[in-house]
N, C-alpha and C positions, 0 to 999 in steps of 0.2 A: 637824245643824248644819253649816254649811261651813266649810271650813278655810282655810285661809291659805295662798294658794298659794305654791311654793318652787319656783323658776324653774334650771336645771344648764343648766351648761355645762361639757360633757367636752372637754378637750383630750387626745386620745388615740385611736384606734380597732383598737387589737394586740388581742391575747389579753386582757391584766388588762382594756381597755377592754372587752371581751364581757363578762366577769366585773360590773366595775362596773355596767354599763349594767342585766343581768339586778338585781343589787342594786334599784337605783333603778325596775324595773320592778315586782319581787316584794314590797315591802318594806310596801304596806297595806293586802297580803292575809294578813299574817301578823301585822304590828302595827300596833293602833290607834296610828299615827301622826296627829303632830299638826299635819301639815302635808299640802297635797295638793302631790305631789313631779310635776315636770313637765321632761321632759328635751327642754328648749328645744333645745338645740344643740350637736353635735359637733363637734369640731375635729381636723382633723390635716393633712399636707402633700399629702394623694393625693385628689383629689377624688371619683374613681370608688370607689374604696373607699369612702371616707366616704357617697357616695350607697347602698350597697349595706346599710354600716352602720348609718344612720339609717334604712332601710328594714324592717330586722329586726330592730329593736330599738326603734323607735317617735321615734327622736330627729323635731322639729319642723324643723331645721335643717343647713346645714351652714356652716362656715367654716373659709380656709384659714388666717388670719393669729388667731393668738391676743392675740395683742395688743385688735383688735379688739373681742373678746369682754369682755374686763376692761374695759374705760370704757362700755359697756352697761348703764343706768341699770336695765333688765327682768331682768337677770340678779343673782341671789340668793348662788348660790351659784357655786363652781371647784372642779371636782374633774380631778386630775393625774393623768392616769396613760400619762405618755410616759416615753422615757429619762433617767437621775439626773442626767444633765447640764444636762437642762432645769428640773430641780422648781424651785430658787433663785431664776431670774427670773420664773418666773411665781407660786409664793408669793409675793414679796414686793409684785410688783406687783397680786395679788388683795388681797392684806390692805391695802395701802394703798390701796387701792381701796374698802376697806371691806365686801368679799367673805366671807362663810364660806368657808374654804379646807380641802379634803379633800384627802389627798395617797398616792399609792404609796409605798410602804418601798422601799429606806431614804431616807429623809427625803433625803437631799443625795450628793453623790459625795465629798463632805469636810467636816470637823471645821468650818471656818470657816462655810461655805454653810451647814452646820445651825446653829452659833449664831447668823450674821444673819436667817434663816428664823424661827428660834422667837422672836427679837428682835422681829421685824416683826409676828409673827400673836399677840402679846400682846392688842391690843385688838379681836379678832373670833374667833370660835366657830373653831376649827380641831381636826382630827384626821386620823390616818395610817393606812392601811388594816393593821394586824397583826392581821389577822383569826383568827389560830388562839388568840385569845385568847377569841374568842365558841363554839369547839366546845363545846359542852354539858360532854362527861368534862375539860375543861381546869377550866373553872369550875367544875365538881364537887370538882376537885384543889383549887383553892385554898380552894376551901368546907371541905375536911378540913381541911387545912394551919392555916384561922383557926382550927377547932376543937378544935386541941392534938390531933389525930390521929394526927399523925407526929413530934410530939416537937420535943424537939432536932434540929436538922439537923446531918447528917452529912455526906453526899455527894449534888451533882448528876450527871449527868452527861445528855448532849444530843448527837446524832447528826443528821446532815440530807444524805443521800446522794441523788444522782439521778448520770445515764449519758450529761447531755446531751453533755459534752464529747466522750464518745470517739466523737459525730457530723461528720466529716468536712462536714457540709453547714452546722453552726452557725459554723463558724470567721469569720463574716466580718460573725455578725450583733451590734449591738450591746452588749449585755450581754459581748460575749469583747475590746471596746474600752475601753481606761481611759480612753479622751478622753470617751466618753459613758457608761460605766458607772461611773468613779471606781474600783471594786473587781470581783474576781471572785465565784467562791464566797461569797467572803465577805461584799459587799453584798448579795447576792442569795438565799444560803440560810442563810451560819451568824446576817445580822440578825436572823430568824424566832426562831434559837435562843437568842440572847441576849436579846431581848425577851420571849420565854418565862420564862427562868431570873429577870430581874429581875423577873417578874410575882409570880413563885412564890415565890422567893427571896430576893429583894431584892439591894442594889446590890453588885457586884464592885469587891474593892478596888484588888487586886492583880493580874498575869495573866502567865504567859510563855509564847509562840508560834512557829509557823512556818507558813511556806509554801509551794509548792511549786507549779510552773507543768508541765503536762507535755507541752504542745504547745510543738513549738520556736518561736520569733518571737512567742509570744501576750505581751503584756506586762501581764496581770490573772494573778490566782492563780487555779489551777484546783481548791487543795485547800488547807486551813486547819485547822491544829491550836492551842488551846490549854490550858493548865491554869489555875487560878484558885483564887482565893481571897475568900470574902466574906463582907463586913461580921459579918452573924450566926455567923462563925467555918466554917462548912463548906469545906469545896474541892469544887472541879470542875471535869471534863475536857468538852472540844466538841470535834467533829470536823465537818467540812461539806467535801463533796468533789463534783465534778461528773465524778468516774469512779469514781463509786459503779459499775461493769457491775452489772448485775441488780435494781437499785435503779431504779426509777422518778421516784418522790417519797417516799422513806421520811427521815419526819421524826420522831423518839424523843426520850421525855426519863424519866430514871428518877430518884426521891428515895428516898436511906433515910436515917431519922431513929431516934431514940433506941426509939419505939413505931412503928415501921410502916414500911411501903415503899409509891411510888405508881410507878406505870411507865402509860406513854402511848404508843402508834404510831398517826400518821397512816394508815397501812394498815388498820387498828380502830380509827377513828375514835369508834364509838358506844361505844366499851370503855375502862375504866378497871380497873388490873389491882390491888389493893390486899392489901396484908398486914399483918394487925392481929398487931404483937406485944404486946398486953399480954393477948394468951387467954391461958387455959391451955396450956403446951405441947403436950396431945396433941390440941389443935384448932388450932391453928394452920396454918394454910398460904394460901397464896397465891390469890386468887378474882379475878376476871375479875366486874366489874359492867357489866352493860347500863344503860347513861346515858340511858335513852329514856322514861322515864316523867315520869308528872304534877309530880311532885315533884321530876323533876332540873331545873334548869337551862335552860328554853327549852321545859321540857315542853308545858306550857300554849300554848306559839306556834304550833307547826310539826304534825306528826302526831300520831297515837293512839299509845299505850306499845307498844314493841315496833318500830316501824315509823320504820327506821335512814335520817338525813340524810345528806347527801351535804356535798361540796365549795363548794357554791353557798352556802350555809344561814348559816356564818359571818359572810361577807361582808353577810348580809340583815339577819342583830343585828348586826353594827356600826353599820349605818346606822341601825336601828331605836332602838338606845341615842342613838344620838348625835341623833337628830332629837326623841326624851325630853328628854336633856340641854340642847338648845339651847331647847328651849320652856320647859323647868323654871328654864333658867339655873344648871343645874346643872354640876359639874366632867365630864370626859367623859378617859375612858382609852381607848387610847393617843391623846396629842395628840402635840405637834409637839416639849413639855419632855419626854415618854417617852421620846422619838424621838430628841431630842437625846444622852440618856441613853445610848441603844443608840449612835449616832455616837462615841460616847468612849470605849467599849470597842472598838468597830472601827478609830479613830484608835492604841489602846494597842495591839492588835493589829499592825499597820502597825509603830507604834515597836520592836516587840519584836523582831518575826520580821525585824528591819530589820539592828536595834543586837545580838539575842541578850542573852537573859536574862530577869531580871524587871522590869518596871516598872508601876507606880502605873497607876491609870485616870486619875489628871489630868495626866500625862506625864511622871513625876519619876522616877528608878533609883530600884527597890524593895530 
């Protein structure tokens, strides 16, 4: 039977733009998608680039003016994935547009841009790439977690270290600029963790933070600590540093609960490390599960058991889910209200490491 074509337009052609574009290429060899996905057209300010990119990655088009792209009756969908100072204007003018809107995390470079954003893309299909929400052991995790697996909650805690920083050659690129990245670290890797912790977790009520910039003149945070406290009573510590030295991209998160502990690294991706306390004591102890079979989580989509995904894989169920969801008309995780979510713990963040102390996620002294 034929499908119903769904026409993209990328504004973006960086790295995440590689990432995306492979998504949108891989994504109905793996799932019976119910759309035939068509990447119309790229966009960004470098022409020659965009030619090389559209070349390798199968785009139809290119264009310099984004604008443009949005009053384009052929085009279906907008997927964002330039710098956070741009998401705002062209969210809102996709959504009013009547676009399905796809967006890079974090949602906005501020509190406000994300509430007009999630404002705006209420009446059209939208969602935000937090893709480590699709690795197989994550949903694995939260599959225990419904299952009264790990009890009571106890303790979060969340790690997100990489070494870009103490690169002398990144100092000038975008993401180390508050005018176009809104945040440091902290837009950039501790959103991953906090979207994380609310996935699993659920919502942070409370939080006290700091900062800490380590190149002289940079005016974004180069490393972000805070503690927290939430809703379902647990506490928990983050840390997200871009002078992790020896750290790559090591993104962690570990729960202990009343009956169990789950522990996760991006590094062992395919692994989920679990510990059942309610054996017996003299079986107890800590097992390392391979998340790769029929029965885990994405089994059925991607490889044979045994045979470990990679970084791309994520990002391929997101889109997979989310082109489900939009045909089903069903609800679709993370959208733009998730996203918003994570923007007000990053806002309380801000207040805290600002003012010192604790304060409320809706911005009141705690």
């Amino acid at each position: 039977m034929s499908k119903t074509r769904l026409n993209i337009a990328m504004i973006g052609s960086g790295f995440i733009g590689k990432v995306h574009s492979n998504a949108f290429r891989q994504v109905s060899h793996f799932f019976d998608t119910p759309y035939e996905v068509r990447c119309q057209v790229i966009c960004g300010r470098d022409r020659v680039k965009l030619e090389m990119a559209a070349s390798r990655w199968g785009w139809s088009e290119v264009e310099t003016d984004w604008q443009k792209i949005i009053t384009r009756s052929d085009i279906d969908a907008v997927d964002i994935a330039v710098p956070n100072s741009l998401h705002s204007a062209i969210a809102i003018a996709a959504a009013e547009a009547g676009k399905i809107v796809l967006c890079e995390k974090p949602l906005a470079s501020s509190l406000a841009e994300a509430e007009t954003m999630a404002k705006a893309a209420q009446r059209t299909a939208n969602m935000v790439w937090f893709n480590f929400r699709r690795v197989p052991a994550v949903v694995f995790a939260k599959q225990l977690i419904r299952d009264g697996r790990i009890g009571k909650m106890f303790h979060y805690r969340a790690l997100y270290l990489n070494q870009s920083g103490n690169d002398p050659g990144k100092a000038n690129t975008w993401r180390y600029k508050r005018s176009e990245a809104g945040m440091g670290a902290a837009g950039d890797l501790l959103s991953h963790s906090i979207d994380l912790a609310l996935y699993l977790n659920g919502s942070i009520t409370e939080l006290s933070a700091m900062t800490h910039t380590f190149a002289p003149g940079r005016d974004v945070d180069d490393a972000t600590l805070f503690m927290a406290r939430f809703a379902n009573g647990s506490i928990g510590a983050f840390e997200a540093s871009r002078y992790g030295v020896g750290c790559q991209n090591r993104n962690t998160f570990e729960l202990n609960g009343s009956k169990g502990m789950l522990s996760f690294s991006l590094d062992e991706m395919n692994q989920l490390d679990f510990f059942d306390a309610t054996e017996p004591a003299n079986l107890q102890g800590r097992r390392s599960i391979a998340v790769t079979g029929l029965e885990h989580p994405y089994g059925k989509n991607f490889w044979k058991p045994g045979h470990v995904l990679g970084y791309e894989h994520p990002f391929i169920a997101t889109l997979g889910d989310f082109l489900h969801s939009i045909a089903q008309q069903e609800p679709f995780h993370a959208n733009f209200e998730d996203a918003l979510a994570v923007q007000r713990v990053l806002h309380a963040v801000e207040q805290s490491s600002s003012a010192g102390g604790w304060v409320s996620v809706d911005g009141n002294s705690a």
